[in-house]
C-alpha positions, -999 to +999 in steps of 0.1 A: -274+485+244-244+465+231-218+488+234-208+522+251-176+543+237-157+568+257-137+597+250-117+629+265-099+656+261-101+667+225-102+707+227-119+719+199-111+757+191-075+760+207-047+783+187-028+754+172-049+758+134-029+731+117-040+702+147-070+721+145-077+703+112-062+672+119-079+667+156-115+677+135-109+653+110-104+627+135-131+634+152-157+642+124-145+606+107-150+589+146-185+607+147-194+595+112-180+559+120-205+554+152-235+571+132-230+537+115-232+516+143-263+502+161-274+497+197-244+519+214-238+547+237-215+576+238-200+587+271-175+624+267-155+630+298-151+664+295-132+693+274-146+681+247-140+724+232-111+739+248-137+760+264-177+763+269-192+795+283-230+795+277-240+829+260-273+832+259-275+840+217-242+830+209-220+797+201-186+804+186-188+792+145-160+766+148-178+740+167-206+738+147-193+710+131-188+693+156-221+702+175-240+691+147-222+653+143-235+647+178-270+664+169-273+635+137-264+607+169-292+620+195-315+620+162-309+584+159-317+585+198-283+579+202-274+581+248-251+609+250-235+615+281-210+646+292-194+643+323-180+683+324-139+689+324-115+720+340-127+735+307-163+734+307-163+756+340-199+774+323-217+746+307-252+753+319-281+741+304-280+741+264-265+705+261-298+691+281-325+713+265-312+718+228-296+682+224-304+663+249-274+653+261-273+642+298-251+664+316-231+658+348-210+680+366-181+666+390-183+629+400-207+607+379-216+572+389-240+546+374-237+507+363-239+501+327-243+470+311-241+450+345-206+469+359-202+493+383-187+527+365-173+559+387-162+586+361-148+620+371-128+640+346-097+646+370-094+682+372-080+690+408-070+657+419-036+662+423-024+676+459-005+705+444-033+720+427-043+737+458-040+770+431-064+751+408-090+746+435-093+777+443-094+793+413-121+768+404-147+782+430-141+811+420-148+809+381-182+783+389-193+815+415-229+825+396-218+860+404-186+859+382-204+845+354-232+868+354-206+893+350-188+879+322-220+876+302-220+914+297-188+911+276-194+912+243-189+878+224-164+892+203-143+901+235-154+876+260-148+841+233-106+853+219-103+859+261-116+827+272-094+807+243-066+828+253-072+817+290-076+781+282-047+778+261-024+792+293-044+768+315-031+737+292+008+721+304+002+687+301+029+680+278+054+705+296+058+677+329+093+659+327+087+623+329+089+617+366+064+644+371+041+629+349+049+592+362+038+609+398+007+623+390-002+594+371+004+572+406-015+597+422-047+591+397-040+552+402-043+553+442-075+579+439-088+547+416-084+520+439-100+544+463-129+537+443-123+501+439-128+497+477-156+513+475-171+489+454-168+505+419-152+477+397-148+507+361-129+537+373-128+557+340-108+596+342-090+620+317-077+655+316-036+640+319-039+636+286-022+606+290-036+572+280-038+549+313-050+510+309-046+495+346-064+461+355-064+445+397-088+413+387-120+423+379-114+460+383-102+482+358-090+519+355-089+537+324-075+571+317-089+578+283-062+596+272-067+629+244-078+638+208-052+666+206-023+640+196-029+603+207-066+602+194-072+576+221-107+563+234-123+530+248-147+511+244-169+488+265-195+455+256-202+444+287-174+421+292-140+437+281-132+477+284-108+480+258-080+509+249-081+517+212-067+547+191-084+560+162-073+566+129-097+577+102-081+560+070-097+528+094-138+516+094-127+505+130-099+511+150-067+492+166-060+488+201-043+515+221-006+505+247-019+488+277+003+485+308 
């Protein structure tokens, strides 16, 4: 493996149809791009649809698309790995058995290419969302998703959208707001860093973080809903870049 590429937060399926179109475009053209390349892995830190509940029959129509982009990757034998977001709360088993995607929920550590890597999504971090937390334990309970696998589809699918699409203000923080959770995601990653983790890779702000202390390096990876930011790693350098699909590669993203 030469090189691994990481993204977050793109949202697939939200209300927004025009970004809709745009954000799949992006994404369909990145897809297509790496189904070029050779030797590489794929790493998705989570909410990669703006939500995932596992019906047992059913997969709403509009991500097929994108489902079946990464199905022409893992054909190649393409490494996929999900680390799971605040919107994946009912991703069970179908990524592992029908695509073999690895699939981790919560904290994921591992070294790649000869570095240390801790990834986590993000989702609760903050000391305010006390709310979050909560609400969190409740919606992963087995018992609450058992019941909402009797609702129909048809019902259960337009509720959970509607749900997710209340659940997303990361655009509504005023600038010091943002500036403190972001300090807040920079001391959880040097938390890491003393633990011996030298790649601290996160999302879910969806705000594109580059931060470098010598050898150690934290990355927030950004989103795919209006920066089309990812990164991407050869062993050496983890780089920021943003996409843009008029490119065959991509330029580099804003570091700090």
């Amino acid at each position: 493996m030469k090189k691994v590429y990481f993204i977050s937060d793109v949202h697939i399926g939200s209300h927004d149809q025009e970004n809709e179109i745009l954000k799949e475009k992006y994404l369909r053209s990145f897809f297509s791009f790496l189904n070029t390349q050779e030797d590489f892995a794929l790493y998705i830190l989570g909410d990669l649809f703006d939500f995932w509940f596992e019906y047992k029959h059913a997969i709403p129509t509009y991500y097929q698309h994108i489902l079946s982009k990464l199905m022409l990757l893992r054909e190649r034998d393409i490494p996929i790995t999900f680390i799971s977001g605040n919107h994946d709360f009912w991703m069970r088993r179908f990524f592992e058995k029908q695509m073999g995607i690895r699939t981790y929920h919560g904290v994921h550590t591992e070294t790649i290419l000869g570095k240390s890597f801790y990834f986590f999504h993000g989702d609760g971090l903050v000391e305010k969302d006390v709310g979050y937390r909560i609400l969190k334990k409740i919606l992963q309970n087995p018992f609450v998703i058992w019941l909402y696998r009797w609702i129909h589809p048809d019902i259960g699918i337009p509720i959970a959208r509607y749900a997710s699409h209340l659940s997303r203000n990361h655009y509504m923080l005023a600038p010091e707001q943002a500036a403190a959770e972001d300090a807040e995601y920079l001391t959880y990653a040097r938390e890491q860093f003393r633990k011996g983790y030298e790649i601290v890779v996160m999302g879910h702000t969806h705000r594109s973080v580059f931060h470098k202390e010598g050898e150690k390096v934290y990355i927030n990876l950004g989103d795919w809903m209006v920066h089309f930011t990812y990164a991407v790693f050869d062993g050496t350098t983890l780089e920021p870049r943003i996409w843009h699909p008029a490119e065959d590669d991509s330029f580099r993203g804003i570091h700090d």
